[in-house]
N, C-alpha and C positions, 0 to 999 in steps of 0.2 A: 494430250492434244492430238487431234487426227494431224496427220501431214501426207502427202503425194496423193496416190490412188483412193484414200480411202476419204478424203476430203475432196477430192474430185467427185468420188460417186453420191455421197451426201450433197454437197452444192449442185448438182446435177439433177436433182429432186424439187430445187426452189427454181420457179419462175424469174429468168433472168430479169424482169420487167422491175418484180419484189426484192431480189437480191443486190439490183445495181444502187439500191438508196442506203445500202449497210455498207457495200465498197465505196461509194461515194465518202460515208462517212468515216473510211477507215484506210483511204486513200491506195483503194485497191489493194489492199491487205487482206487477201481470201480465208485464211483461218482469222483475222482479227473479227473478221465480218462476221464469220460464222459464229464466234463467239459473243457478239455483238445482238446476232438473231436469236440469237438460244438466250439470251438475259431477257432480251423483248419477251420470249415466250414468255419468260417464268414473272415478269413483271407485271405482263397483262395477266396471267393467272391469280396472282396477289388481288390484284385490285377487282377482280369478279367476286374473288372472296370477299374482300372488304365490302364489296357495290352489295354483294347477296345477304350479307348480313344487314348492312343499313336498308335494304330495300324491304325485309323483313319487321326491321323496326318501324321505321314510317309507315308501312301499310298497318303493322299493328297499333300503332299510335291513334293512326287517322281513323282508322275502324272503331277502338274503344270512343270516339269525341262523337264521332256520325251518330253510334248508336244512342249515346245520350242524349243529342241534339233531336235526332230522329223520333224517337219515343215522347218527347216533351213537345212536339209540335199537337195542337188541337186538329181535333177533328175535321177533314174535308167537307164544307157546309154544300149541302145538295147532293153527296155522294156517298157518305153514310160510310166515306175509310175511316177507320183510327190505324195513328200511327205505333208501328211498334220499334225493336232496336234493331230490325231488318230492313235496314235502309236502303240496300239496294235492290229488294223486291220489292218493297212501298216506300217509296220516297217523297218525301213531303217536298213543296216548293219553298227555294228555288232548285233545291238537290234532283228532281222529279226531269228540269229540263235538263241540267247536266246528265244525268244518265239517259234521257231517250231523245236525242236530237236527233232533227231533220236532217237527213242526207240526199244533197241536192239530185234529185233525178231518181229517184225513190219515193214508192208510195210510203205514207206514215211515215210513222217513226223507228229508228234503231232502237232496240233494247238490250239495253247492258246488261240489264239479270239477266234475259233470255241467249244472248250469247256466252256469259261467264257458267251459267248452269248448263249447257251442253257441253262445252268444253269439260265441267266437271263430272259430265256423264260418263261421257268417252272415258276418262282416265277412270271412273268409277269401272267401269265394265271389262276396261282393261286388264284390272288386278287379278294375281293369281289365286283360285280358289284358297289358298291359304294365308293370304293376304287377310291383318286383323280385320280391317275394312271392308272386306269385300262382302258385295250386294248391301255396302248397309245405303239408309236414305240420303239424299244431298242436304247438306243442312247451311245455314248462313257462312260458316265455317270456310266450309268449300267451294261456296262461290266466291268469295272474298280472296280465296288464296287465289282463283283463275280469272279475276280481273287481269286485262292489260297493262301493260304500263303507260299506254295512252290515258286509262281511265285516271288512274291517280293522280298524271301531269293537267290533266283537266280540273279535278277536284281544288287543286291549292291555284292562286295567285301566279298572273305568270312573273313577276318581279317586285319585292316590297308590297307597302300596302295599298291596297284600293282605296278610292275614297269614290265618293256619291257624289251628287250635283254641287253641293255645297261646300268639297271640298273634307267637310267632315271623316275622318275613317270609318269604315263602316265593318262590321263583324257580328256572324252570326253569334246565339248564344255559345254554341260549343267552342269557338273561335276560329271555328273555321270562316276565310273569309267568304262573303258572299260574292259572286260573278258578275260584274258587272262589265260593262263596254270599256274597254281600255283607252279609248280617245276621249272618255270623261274624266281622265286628270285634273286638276285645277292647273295653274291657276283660271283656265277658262276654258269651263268644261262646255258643249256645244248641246243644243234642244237635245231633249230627248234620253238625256243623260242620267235621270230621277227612273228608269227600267231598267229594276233586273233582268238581266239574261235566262231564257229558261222559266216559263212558269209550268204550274200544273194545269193540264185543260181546264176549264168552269162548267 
């Protein structure tokens, strides 16, 4: 346990601003506190681990259901895509508006592939010549790993399930849910409520 000088010049390190809410809690007890911070540290560390793993799982979960959903949608009539399990380079609708929405006071549209594939450039190009990886091509893989975490809180449902005008639940074939207006709740969903969110252009 530090004590005098040496737990003075440690605490002397923390922003009194950050350390009076651990004396607070420990009723001005400057090595309680300190001990108090150091559990915080290693607490939050725990649970980045646990968040880094389940964040792992769900992106890999949500990625195997897209690509199957993705590859089984028909053909773009008039535009001559077919879809494949590269969902978020070709995105069939309504996946298509979730990944390249309008951002207000901006020409077009964002694009989510085109931002997640540079980002995966940059670290491709970073790697050291003896890196297994290095110069190889970007593949679905690596964009998918350098989506945002904005992108995936986008993808699922922001609480429970959606339903459509009618109340009905509604779910694409993969089961991911589809996007719809959130003020179309039942029991009395308001005009306009029968549009998904996000089409593909026509």
């Amino acid at each position: 346990m530090l004590q005098g000088a040496r737990l003075q010049a440690v605490t002397s390190h923390i922003t009194p601003a950050r350390f009076a809410t651990y004396l607070t809690a420990t009723q001005n007890n400057t090595s309680a506190a300190l001990n108090l911070y150091r559990w915080n540290i290693e607490m939050a560390g725990a649970m980045y681990e646990a968040l880094g793993v389940a964040e792992v799982f769900l992106r890999n979960a949500v990625d195997a259901q897209l690509k199957l959903w993705n590859a089984a949608q028909p053909p773009h009539r008039g535009r001559g895509i077919s879809y494949n399990h590269e969902w978020v380079k070709v995105p069939a609708a309504p996946l298509w508006g979730v990944l390249n929405p309008r951002r207000r006071g901006a020409p077009g549209n964002y694009s989510t592939y085109d931002d997640a594939f540079r980002r995966a450039e940059n670290d491709r190009n970073a790697r050291a010549p003896g890196h297994r990886r290095h110069g190889h091509a970007i593949d679905h893989d690596d964009v998918v790993a350098h989506l945002t975490f904005g992108t995936w809180n986008s993808l699922l449902p922001p609480e429970g399930p959606v339903y459509n005008a009618t109340g009905a639940q509604t779910k694409a074939a993969s089961g991911i849910m589809e996007q719809r207006n959130p003020a179309c709740l039942p029991p009395s969903p308001r005009p306009g409520c029968d549009q998904v969110l996000g089409r593909a252009p026509s």
